[in-house]
C-alpha positions in Angstrom: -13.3 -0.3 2.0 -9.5 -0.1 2.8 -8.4 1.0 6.4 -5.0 1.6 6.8 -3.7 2.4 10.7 -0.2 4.1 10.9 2.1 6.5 13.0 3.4 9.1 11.2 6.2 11.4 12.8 5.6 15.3 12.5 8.3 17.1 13.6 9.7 14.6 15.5 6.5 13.8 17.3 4.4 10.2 16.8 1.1 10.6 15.7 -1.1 7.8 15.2 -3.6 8.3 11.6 -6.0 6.4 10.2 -6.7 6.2 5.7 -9.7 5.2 4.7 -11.0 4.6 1.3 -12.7 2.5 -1.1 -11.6 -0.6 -2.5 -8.9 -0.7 -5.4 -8.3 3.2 -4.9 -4.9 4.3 -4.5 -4.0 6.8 -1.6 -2.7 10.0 -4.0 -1.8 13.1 -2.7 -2.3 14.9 -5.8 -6.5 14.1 -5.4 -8.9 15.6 -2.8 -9.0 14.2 0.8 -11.1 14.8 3.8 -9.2 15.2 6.9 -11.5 15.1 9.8 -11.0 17.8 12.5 -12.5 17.7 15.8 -12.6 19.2 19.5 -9.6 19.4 22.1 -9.5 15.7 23.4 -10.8 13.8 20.3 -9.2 11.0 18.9 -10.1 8.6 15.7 -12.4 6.2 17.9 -14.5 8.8 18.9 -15.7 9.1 15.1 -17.2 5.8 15.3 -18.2 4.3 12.4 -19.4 8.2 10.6 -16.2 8.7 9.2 -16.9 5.0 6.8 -20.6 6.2 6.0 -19.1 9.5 5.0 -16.7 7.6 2.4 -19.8 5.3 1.2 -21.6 8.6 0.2 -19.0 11.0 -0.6 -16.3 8.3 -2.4 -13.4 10.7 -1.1 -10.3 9.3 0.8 -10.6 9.9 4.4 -7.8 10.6 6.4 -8.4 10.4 10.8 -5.8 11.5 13.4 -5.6 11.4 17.3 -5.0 14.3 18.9 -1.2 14.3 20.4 -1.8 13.1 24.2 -5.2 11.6 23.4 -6.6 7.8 22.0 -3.7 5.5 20.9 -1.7 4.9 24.2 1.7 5.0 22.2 0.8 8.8 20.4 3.3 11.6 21.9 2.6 13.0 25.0 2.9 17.1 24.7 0.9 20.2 26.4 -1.5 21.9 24.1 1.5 24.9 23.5 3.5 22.2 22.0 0.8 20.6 20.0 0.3 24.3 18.7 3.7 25.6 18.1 4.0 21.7 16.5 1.3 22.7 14.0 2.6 25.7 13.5 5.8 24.7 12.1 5.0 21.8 10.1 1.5 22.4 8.7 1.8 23.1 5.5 5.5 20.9 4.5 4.9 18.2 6.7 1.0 17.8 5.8 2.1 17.0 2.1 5.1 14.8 2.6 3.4 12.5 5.5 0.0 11.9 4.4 0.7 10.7 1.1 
């Protein structure tokens, strides 16, 4: 298994992810990927290690982020309005270009 720990900017804002997937697979955008959501304060360490049995079973990519203001000390600080109108804006363009 390959895990690969990065910021990625999204509208201007640092947001710390983290890839996972198996060994000798390239990270493609064109193929499926799970992105793993979760509740108001979560963050990629509070997956523990589900998110790499999940790959073991399923053999799709995996793709975890922190929530802006929550786990990696160096992710953005914003309010929840920001992280919304954020979102909002960039979903769909910025989803594609930084997660490739």
């Amino acid at each position: 298994m390959v895990v690969k720990n990065e910021f990625v900017a999204v509208s201007g804002v640092r947001l710390f992810t983290q890839k996972l997937q198996l060994d000798g697979e390239e990270w493609n955008a064109a193929k499926p990927v799970i992105i793993f959501l979760h509740e108001g304060r979560g963050s990629v360490a509070q997956w523990k290690d589900f998110p790499q049995k999940f790959l073991e079973k399923c053999r799709i990519p995996i793709l975890l982020y922190d929530r802006l203001g929550y786990g990696n000390p160096l992710s953005a600080k914003k309010s929840a309005d920001s992280i919304i109108s954020i979102l909002k804006k960039s979903y769909s363009a910025s989803l594609s270009e930084n997660f490739r």
